[in-house]
DRENTOR-971256 format. One record per residue (C-alpha): y, x, z; residue number from 0. Coordinates in pm, 1 decimal. Layout:
+----------+----------+----------+-----+
:    north :     east :       up :  nr :
+----------+----------+----------+-----+
:        Y :        X :        Z : NUM :
...
+----------+----------+----------+-----+
END
This chain:
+----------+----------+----------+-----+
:    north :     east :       up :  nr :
+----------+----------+----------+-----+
:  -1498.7 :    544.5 :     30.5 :   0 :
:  -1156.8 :    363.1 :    164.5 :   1 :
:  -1063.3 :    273.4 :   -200.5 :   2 :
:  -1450.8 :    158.3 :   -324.4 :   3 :
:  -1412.4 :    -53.9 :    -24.7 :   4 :
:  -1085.9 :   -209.6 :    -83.9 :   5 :
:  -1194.6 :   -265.4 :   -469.7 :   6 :
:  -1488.9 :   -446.6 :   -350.5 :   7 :
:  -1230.4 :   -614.6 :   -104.7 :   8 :
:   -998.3 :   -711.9 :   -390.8 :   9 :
:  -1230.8 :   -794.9 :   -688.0 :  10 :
:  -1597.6 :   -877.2 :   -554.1 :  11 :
:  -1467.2 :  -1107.0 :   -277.4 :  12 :
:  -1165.3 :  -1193.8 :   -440.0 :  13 :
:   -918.0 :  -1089.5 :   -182.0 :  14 :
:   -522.8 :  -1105.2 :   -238.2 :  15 :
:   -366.5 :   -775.8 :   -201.8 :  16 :
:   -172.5 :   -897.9 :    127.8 :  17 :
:   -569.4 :  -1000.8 :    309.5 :  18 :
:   -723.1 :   -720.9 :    171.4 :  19 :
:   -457.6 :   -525.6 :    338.3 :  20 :
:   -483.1 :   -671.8 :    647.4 :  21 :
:   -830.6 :   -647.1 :    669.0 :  22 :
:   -844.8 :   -232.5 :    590.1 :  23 :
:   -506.3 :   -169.8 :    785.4 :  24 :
:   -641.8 :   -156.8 :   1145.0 :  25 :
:   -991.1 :     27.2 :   1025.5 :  26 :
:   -745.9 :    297.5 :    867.9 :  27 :
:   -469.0 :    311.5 :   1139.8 :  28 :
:   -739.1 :    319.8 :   1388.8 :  29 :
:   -876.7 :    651.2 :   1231.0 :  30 :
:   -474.2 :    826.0 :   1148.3 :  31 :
:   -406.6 :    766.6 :   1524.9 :  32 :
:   -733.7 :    857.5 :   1626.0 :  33 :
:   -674.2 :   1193.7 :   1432.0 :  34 :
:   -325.2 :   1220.7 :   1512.5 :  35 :
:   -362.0 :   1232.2 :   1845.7 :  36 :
:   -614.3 :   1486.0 :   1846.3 :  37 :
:   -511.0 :   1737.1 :   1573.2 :  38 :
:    -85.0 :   1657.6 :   1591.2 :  39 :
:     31.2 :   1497.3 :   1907.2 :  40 :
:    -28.6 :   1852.7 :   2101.7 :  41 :
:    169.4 :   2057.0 :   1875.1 :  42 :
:    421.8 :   1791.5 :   1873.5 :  43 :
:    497.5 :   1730.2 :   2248.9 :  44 :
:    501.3 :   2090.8 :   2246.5 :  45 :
:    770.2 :   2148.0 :   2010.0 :  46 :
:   1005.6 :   1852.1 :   2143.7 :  47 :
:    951.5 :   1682.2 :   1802.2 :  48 :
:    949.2 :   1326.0 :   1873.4 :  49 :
:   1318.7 :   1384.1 :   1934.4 :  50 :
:   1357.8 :   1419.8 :   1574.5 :  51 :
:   1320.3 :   1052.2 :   1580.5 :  52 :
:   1581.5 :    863.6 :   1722.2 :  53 :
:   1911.4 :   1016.8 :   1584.8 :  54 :
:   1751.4 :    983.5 :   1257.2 :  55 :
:   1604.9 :    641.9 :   1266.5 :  56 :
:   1728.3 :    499.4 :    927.3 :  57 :
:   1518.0 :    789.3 :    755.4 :  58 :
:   1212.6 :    732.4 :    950.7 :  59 :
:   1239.3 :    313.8 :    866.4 :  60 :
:   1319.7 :    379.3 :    543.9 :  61 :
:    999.9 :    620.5 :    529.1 :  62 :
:    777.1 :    300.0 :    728.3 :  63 :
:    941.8 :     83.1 :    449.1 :  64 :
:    821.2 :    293.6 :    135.9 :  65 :
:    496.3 :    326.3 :    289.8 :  66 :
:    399.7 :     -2.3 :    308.0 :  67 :
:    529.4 :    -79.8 :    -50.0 :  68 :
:    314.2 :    199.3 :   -170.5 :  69 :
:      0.0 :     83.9 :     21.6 :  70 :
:     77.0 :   -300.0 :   -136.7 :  71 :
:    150.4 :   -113.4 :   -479.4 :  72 :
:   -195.6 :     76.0 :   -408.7 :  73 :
:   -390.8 :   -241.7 :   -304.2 :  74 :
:   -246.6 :   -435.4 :   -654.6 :  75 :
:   -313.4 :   -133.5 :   -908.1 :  76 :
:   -711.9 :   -145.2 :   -761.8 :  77 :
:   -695.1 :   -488.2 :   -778.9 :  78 :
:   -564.7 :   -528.4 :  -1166.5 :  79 :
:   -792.8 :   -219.7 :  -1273.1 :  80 :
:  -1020.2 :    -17.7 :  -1036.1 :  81 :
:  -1023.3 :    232.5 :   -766.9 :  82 :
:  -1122.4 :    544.3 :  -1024.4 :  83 :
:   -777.6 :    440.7 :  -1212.8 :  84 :
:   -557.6 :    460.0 :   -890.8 :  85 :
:   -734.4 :    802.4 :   -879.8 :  86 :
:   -664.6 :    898.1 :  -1185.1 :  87 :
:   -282.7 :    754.4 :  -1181.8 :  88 :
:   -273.7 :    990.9 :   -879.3 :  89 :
:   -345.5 :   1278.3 :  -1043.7 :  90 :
:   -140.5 :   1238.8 :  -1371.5 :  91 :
:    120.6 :   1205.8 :  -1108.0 :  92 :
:     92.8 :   1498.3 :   -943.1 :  93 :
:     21.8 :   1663.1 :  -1315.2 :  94 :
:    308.5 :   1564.3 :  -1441.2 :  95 :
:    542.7 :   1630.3 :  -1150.1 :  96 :
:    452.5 :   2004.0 :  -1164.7 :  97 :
:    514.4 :   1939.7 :  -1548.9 :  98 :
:    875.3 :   1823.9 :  -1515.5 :  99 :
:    950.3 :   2078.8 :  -1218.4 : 100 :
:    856.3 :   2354.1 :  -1478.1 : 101 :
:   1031.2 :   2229.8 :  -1800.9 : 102 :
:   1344.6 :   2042.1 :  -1646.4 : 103 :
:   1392.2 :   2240.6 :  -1262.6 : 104 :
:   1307.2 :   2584.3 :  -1329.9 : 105 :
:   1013.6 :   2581.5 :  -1107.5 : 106 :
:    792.8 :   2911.9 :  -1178.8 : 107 :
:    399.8 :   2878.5 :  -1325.4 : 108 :
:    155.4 :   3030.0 :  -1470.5 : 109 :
:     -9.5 :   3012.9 :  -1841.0 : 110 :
:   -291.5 :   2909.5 :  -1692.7 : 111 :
:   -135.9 :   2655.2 :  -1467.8 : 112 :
:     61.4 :   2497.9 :  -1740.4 : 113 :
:   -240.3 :   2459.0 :  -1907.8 : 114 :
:   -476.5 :   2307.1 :  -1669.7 : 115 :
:   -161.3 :   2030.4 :  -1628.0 : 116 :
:   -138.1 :   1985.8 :  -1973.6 : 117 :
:   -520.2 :   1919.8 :  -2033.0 : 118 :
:   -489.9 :   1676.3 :  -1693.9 : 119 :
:   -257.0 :   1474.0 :  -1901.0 : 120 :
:   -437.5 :   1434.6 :  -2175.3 : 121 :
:   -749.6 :   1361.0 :  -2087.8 : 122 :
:   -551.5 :   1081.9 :  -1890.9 : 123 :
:   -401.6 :    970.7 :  -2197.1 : 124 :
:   -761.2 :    993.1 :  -2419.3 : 125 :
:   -917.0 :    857.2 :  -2094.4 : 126 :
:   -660.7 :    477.6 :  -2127.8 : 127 :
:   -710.3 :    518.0 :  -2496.9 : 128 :
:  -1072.2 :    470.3 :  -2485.6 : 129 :
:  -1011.0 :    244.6 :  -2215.9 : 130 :
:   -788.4 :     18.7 :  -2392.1 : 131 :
:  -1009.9 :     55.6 :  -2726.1 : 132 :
:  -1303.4 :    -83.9 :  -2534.0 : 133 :
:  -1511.4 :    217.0 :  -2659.4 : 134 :
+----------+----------+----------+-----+
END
């Protein structure tokens, strides 16, 4: 629904990436803190985990940094093509990760893994073929 939305942001009302993004930020940080609060802040306070943060504050800026690139990264790939293709970048992502751990780290799975990832791929590849073929 949150991507749909921010298509129709981007494309439909002709949005930048940077507006569209501040319009959908406070909708969606109001629902992670909302969440958080409920479902993580307990277990947190309870294991002393918030002092994680200070001594390693570089990592946890660095994190804040990357995030926001990959929401503005997000907000431009929707914008350029569509929500379903973010979805689908997504996903050959993840494929192909689990690819490369296999082939170049060593990582252990199954036949039957290996080939659901491999038929991900290429129906992502036949999928941008078609797509770039207008058929």
């Amino acid at each position: 629904t949150r991507l749909v939305l921010t298509q129709k942001l981007l494309t439909n009302l002709k949005f930048p990436a940077m507006e569209g993004l501040y319009y959908m930020a406070p909708i969606c940080a109001g629902w992670m803190f909302g969440l958080a609060a409920a479902l993580e802040v307990p277990r947190a306070l309870e294991k002393n985990a918030f002092s994680l943060v200070a001594p390693n504050a570089a990592a946890f800026a660095t994190a804040v940094v990357l995030g926001f690139a990959v929401n503005i990264a997000s907000f431009l790939v929707i914008q350029r093509t569509s929500s379903v293709m973010l979805k689908l970048l997504g996903t050959a992502r993840n494929a192909g990760l689990v690819l490369f751990s296999a082939v170049f780290l060593g990582e252990e799975i199954t036949p039957l893994q290996g080939f659901g990832y491999a038929l991900s791929l290429a129906f992502f590849g036949l999928y941008n073929y078609y797509k770039i073929k207008g058929l």
